[in-house]
C-alpha positions as CSV (number, residue, x, y, z in Angstrom):
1,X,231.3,175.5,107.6
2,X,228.4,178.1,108.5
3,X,227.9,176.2,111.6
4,X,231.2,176.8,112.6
5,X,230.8,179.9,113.4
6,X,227.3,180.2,115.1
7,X,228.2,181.0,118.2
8,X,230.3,184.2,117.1
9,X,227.9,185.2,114.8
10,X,225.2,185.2,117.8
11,X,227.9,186.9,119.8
12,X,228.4,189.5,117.1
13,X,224.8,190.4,116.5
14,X,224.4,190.9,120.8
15,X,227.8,193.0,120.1
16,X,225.7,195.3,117.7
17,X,222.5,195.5,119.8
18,X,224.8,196.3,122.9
19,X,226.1,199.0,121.2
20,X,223.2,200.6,119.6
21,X,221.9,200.6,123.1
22,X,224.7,201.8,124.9
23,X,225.3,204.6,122.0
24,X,221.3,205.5,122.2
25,X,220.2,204.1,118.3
26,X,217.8,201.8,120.2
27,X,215.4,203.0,123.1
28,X,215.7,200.8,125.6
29,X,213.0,201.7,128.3
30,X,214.2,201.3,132.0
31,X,211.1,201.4,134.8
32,X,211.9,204.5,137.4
33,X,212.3,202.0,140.2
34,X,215.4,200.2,138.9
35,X,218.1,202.1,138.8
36,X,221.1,199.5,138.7
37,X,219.1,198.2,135.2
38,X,219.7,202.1,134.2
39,X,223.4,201.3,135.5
40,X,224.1,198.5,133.2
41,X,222.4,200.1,129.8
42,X,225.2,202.8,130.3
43,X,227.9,200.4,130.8
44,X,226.9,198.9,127.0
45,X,229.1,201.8,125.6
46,X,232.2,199.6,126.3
47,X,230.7,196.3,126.5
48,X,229.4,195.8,123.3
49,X,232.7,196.5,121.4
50,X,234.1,194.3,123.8
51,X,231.8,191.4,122.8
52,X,232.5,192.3,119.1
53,X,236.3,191.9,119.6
54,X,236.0,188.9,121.5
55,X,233.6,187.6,118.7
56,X,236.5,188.5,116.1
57,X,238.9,186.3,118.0
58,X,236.9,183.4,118.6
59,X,235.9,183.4,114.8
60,X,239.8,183.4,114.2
61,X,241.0,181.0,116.4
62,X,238.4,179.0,115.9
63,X,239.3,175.2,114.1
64,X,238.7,175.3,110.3
């Protein structure tokens, strides 16, 4: 049953790091010289509840 559901639970967990990131809970260090990597942290505000929805889906849909 568990193993069902892996892959969402993997998605769900990056869903919660994204977001902690994105939201500033969790330092993420970005070197001076790359700015596009400073680009993407800031784009994690949407992208991690993004992940989490499609996580929800996926674990609803998915065949029991």
């Amino acid at each position: 049953m568990l193993a069902a559901y892996i892959d969402e639970i993997i998605m769900a967990c990056a869903a919660v790091w994204m977001t902690a990131v994105g939201f500033g809970y969790i330092a993420f260090p970005v070197p001076p010289q790359q700015a596009w990597l400073d680009n993407l942290v800031k784009h994690f505000k949407w992208m991690g509840p993004l992940l989490m929805l499609i996580a929800i889906v996926l674990g609803a849909l998915s065949p029991q």
